[in-house]
VEXDREN-2710 file (C-alpha; in Angstrom, 1 decimal):
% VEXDREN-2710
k/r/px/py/pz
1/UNK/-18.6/13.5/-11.0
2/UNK/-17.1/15.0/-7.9
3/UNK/-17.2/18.9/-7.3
4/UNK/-13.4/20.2/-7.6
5/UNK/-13.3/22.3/-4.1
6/UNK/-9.4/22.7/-4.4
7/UNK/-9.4/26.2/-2.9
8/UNK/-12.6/27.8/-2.7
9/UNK/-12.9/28.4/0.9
10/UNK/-15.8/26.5/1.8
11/UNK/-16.8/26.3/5.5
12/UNK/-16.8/23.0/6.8
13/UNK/-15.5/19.9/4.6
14/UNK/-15.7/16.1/4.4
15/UNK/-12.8/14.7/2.5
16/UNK/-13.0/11.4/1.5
17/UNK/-9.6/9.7/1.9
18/UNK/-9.2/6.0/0.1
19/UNK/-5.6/4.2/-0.7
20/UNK/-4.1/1.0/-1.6
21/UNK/-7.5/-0.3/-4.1
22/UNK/-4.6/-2.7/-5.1
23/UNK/-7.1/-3.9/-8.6
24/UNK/-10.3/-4.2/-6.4
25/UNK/-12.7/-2.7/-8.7
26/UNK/-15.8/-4.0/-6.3
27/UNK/-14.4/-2.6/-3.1
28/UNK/-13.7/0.4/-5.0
29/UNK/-17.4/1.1/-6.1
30/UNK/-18.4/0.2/-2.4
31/UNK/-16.4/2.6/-0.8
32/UNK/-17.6/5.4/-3.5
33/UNK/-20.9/5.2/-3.4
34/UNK/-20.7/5.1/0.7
35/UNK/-18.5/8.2/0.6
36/UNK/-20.8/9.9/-1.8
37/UNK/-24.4/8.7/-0.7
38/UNK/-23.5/7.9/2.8
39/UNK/-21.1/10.0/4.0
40/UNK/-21.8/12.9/1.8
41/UNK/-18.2/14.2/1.2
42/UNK/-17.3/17.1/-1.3
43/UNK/-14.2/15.5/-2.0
44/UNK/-12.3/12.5/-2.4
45/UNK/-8.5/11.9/-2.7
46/UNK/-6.6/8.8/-3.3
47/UNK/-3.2/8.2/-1.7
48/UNK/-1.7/5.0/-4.6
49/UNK/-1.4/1.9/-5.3
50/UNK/-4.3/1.5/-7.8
51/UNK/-3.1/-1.5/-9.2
52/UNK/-1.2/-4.6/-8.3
53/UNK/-2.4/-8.0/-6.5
54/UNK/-6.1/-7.7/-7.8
55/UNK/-8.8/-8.8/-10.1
56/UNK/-9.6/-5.9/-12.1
57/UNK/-6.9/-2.8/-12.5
58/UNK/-8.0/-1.5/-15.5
59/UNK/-11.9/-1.0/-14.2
60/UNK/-10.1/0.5/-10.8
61/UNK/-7.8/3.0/-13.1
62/UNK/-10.7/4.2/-15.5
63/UNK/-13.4/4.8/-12.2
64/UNK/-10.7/6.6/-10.6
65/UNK/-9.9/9.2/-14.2
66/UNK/-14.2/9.3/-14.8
67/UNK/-14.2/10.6/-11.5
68/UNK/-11.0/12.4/-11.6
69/UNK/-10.0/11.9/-7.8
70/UNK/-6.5/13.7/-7.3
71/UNK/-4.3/11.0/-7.1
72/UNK/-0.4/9.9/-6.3
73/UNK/1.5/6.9/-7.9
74/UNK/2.0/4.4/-5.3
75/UNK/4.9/1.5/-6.0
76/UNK/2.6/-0.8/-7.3
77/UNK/1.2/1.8/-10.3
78/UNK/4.9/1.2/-11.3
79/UNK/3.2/-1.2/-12.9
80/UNK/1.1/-1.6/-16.3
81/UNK/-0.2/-5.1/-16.8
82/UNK/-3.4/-5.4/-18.4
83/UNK/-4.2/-1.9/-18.6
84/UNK/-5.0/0.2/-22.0
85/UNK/-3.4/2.5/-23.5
86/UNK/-5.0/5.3/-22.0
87/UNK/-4.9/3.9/-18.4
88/UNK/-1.7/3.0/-18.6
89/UNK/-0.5/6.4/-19.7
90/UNK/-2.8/8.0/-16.7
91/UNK/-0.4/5.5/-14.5
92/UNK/2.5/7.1/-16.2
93/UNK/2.0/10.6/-15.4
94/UNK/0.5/9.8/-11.5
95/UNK/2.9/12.6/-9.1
96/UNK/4.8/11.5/-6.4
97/UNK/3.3/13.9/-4.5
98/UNK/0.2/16.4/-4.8
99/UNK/-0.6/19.5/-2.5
100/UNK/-4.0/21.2/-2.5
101/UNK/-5.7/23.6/0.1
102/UNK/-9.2/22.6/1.9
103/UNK/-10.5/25.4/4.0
104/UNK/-7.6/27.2/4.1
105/UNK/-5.9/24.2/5.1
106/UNK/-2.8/22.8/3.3
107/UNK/-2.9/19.5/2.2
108/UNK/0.6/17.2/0.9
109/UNK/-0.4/13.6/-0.3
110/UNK/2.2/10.9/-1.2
111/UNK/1.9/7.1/-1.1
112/UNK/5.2/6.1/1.2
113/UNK/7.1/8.9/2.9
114/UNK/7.5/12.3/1.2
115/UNK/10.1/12.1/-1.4
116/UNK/9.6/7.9/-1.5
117/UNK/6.5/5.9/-2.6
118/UNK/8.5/2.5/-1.6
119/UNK/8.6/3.6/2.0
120/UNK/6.1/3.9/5.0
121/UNK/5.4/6.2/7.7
122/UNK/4.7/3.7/10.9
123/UNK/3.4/5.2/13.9
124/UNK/6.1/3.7/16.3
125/UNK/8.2/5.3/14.0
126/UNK/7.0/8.6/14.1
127/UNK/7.7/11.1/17.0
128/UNK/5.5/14.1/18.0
129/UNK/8.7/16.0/17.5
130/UNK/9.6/14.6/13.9
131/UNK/6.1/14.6/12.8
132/UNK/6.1/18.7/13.8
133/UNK/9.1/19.1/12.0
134/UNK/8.3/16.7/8.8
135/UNK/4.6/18.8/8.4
136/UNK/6.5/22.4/9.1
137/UNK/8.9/21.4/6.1
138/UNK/6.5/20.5/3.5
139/UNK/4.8/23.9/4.6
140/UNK/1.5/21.7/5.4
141/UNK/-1.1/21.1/7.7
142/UNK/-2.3/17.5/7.0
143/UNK/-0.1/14.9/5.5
144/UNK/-2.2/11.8/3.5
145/UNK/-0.2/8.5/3.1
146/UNK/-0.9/5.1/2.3
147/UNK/1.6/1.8/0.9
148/UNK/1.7/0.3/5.2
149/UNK/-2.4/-1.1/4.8
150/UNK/-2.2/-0.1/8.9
151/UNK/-4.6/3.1/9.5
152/UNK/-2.8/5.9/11.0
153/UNK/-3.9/9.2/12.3
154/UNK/-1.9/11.4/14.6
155/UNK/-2.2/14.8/15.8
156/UNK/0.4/17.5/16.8
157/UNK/0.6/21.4/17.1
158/UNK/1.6/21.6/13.6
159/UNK/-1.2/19.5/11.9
160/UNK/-1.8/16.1/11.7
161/UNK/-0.8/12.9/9.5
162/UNK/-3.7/10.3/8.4
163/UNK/-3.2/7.1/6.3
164/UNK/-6.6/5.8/6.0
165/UNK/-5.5/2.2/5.4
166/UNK/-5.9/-0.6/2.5
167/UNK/-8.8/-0.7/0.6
168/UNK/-8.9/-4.2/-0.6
169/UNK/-10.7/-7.2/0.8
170/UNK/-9.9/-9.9/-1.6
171/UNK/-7.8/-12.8/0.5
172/UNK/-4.0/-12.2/-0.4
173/UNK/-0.7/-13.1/1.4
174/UNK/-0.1/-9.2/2.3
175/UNK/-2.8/-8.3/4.7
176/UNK/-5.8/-5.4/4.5
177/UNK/-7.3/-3.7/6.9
178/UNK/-10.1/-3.2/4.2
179/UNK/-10.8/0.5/5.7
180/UNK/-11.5/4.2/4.4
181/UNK/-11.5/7.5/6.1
182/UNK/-13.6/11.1/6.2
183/UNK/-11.3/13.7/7.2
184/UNK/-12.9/16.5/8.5
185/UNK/-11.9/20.1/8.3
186/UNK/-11.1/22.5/9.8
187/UNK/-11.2/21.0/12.7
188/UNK/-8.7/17.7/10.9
189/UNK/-10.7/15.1/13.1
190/UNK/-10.4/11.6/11.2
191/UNK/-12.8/9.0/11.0
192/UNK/-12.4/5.3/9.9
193/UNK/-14.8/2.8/8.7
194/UNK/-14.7/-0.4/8.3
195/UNK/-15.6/-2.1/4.2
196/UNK/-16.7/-5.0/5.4
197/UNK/-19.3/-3.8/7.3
198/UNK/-22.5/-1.8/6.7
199/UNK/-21.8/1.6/7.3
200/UNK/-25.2/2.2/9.2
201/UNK/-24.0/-0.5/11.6
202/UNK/-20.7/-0.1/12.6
203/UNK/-18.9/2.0/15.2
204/UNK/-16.3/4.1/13.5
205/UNK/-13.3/4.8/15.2
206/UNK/-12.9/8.9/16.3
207/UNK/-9.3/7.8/17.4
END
């Protein structure tokens, strides 16, 4: 089980930051145990879409509860097919959005845009002037989002905004960039790895 950190002031953090699992139990466990073993995160927070497209929802849904990662209800966890009762009511009650604090740091998480899980944030679309302003209204200092499957991280006097990517690698007609990220505070640097590659052999990208 993960440590619940919300809060406590600790000095230094790894976050893990996953989104868009889209019913990939396997990639799921990968990126877990790399974030856990590997990467030695306290933390890890998931930005939707559980379900949808894949193999397996119902093993994706009940890993994510057993480890109780804080998590938002992408468009997809609209959705309940093939799910039990329990999962399906875990679905149910997913926020749109979800705010916790990380060495002092505010932290908003929501699948699409703030307000709008069928909507993303695309970084030709996002200004250094509307990103300040977007972060200063939701009274935060890093905002997580997912639904695009294009990674994202962008920094500006106000914070920064980080969508780690999809984290499915099964073949489907939408594409994945099959990625995860370790934010780390304070200092909100982002780092993304690749799935599909051993973790002690790839270059991550620093941005």
């Amino acid at each position: 089980m993960l440590s619940n950190l919300t809060g406590l002031g600790f000095d230094g953090m790894n976050i893990g930051i996953i989104s868009d699992i889209h019913a990939d139990y396997v990639a799921l466990e990968d990126a877990l145990d790399r974030l856990l073993n590997y990467h030695r995160v306290e933390q890890v927070l998931c930005a939707g879409d559980l379900v949808g497209r894949g193999p397996q929802p119902d093993a994706v849904v009940q890993r994510i509860r057993e480890f109780a990662i804080p998590t938002v209800r992408g468009n997809h966890d609209e959705w309940s097919h093939g799910l039990s009762v329990e999962n399906k009511a875990y679905l149910k009650a997913l926020p749109l959005e979800w705010r916790g604090q990380f060495d002092g740091l505010s932290v908003f998480m929501c699948h699409g845009k703030p307000g709008n899980n069928l909507w993303g944030l695309y970084r030709d679309h996002i200004s250094t002037t509307l990103l300040n302003m977007m972060l200063a209204s939701l009274n935060a200092d890093v905002l997580i989002t997912g639904h695009t499957h294009m990674p994202l991280y962008m920094r500006v006097q106000q914070g920064c905004v980080i969508n780690p990517g999809s984290l499915y690698v099964f073949h489907n007609a939408r594409s994945t960039s099959h990625t995860y990220g370790v934010l780390r505070l304070p200092d909100m640097e982002f780092d993304l790895y690749d799935l599909t590659v051993a973790p002690g052999e790839q270059l991550y990208s620093r941005w």
